[in-house]
N, C-alpha and C positions, 0 to 999 in steps of 0.2 A: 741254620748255622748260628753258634753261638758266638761264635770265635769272630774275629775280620778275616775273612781270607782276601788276601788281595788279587788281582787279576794275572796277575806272576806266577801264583802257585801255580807246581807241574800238577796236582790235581784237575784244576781245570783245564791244559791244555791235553791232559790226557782222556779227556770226554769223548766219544766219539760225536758226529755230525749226521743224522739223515736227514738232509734238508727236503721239507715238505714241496719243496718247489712253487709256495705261494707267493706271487706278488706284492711289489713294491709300488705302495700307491702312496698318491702324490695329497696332502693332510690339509691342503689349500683348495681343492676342490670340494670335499667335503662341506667346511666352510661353518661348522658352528664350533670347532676350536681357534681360541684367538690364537694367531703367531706374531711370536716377536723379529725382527730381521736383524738380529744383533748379529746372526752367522748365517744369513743369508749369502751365496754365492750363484754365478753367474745360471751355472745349469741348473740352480734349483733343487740339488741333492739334498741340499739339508733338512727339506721338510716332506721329506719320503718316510716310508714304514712299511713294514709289511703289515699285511691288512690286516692280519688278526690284531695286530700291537692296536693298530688304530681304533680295532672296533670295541678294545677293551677300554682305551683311552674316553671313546666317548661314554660308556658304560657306567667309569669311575667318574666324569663329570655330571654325570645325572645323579650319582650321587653327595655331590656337595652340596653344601647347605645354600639355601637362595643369596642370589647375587655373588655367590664368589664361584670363578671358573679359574681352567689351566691356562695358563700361557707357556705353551708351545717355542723353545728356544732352537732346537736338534734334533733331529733324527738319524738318520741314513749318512756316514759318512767314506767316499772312497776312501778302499784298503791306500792310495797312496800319497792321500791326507791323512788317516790316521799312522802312517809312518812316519809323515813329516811333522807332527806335531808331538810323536813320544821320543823322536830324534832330538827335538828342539830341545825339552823339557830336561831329558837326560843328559844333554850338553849341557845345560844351563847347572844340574844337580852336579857335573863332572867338576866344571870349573869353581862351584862355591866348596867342593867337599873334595881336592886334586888327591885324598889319600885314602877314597872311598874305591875298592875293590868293582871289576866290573856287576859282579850277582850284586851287591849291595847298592850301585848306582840303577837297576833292572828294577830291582824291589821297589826303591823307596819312589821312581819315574809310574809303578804301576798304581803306585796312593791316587794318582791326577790323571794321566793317561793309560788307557791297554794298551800291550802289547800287541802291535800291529797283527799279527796272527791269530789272535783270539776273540779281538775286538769286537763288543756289541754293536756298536755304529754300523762298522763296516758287515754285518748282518743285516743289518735294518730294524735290530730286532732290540735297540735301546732308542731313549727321549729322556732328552734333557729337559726338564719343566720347571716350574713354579707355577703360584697363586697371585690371579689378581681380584680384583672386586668389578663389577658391571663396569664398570667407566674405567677399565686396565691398568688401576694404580695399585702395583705390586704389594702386596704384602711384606709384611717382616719378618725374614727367616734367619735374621741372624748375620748371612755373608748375601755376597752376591751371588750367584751361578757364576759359575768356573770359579770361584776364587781358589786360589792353592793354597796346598798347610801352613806352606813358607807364612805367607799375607794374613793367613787369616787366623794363625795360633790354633792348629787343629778345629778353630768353627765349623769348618766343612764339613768334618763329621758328623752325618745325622742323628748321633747321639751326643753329641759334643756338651759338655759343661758351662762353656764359658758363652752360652747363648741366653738371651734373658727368657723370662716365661713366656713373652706375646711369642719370641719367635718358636718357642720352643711348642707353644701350644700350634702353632698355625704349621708346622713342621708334621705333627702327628695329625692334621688336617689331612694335609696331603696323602702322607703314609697311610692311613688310614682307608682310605678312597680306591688306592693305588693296588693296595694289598688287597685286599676285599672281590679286584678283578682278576689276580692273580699275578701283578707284577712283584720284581723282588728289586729290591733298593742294593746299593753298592755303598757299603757303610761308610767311604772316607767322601763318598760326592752327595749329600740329600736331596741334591736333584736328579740324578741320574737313576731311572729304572727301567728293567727291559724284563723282556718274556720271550722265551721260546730260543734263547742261546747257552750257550755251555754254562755262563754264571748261573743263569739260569738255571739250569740243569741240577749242579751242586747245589743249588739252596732247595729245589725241591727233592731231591733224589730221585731227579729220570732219569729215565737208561741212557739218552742220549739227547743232544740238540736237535730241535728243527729246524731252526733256520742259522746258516754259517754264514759266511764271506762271499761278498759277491758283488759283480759291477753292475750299476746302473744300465740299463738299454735306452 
């Protein structure tokens, strides 16, 4: 994909799903990806995956350069947290923009959050990450992880302009690494990558998703 498509387009909602029916394993037990608990919660969903996501994950750490690895922020997010938070966003986008049309407030909520129905997370089949160095002191990518457009002046965008060169070189570090294993990046979040869901899908052109929506056991 050349273009942004954002996770709104009815193109990706009209992908179809054969989910592989692999497992959702837990990225903590593993244990040589660092995690961060910035969105840790009580059950621990956050740092689930499905296996394959993980096994590429550690694939694309082996090949980073010495001493710098991922840190692991998100994984697996319940379908009814990932509503609760593109609800928030979209409220919050309703009340600053009161004369923005419903599809236009949909659109601009899918830059930061999916739509609950399509959502990577909620597949197991996205990670939110960065880079840090041996002793876990982040790199400079420019924003934080999650920062929104609002905040951050479009930075978030993994191609964004207004990021300087460390971040921008240690940005294509990542990407880099990520792609190589066969993840695909979501161009307004540079941390956010996933494999094997309908984004997915559209950026490589397969017939269909492997892994959809589904709740934790």
């Amino acid at each position: 994909m050349h273009e942004i498509v954002l996770m709104s387009d009815p193109r990706i909602a009209a992908i179809p799903v054969v989910d592989c029916g692999e497992a959702l394993v837990d990225v903590r037990i593993e244990g040589s990806i660092a995690i961060d608990p910035r969105r840790a919660d009580h059950s621990g969903a956050f740092a689930h995956l499905r296996d394959g996501v993980l096994t590429r994950l550690l694939e694309a750490q082996r090949l980073l350069p010495e001493g710098i690895r991922l840190l692991f922020i998100e994984g697996y997010r319940p379908p009814a947290l990932q509503r609760e938070y593109f609800e928030r966003y979209a409220g919050e986008l309703r009340l600053a923009n009161p004369d923005w049309p419903p599809a236009r407030v949909r659109e601009a909520a899918s830059r930061y959050v999916s739509p609950p129905e399509i959502a990577p997370h909620s597949a197991g089949a996205a990670v939110d990450l960065t880079l840090v160095t041996a002793h876990v002191r982040e790199l400079d990518m420019g924003t934080h992880v999650n920062a929104n457009p609002e905040e951050s002046h479009g930075a978030c965008c993994t191609d964004a302009d207004n990021v300087d060169s460390e971040a921008r070189a240690n940005r294509r570090m990542l990407s880099g690494a990520l792609t190589a294993v066969g993840l695909v990046n979501y161009p307004t979040e540079w941390w956010h990558w996933s494999f094997g869901d309908r984004y997915w899908a559209l950026a490589t052109e397969a017939d269909h998703a492997v892994y959809g929506p589904r709740e934790l056991p």
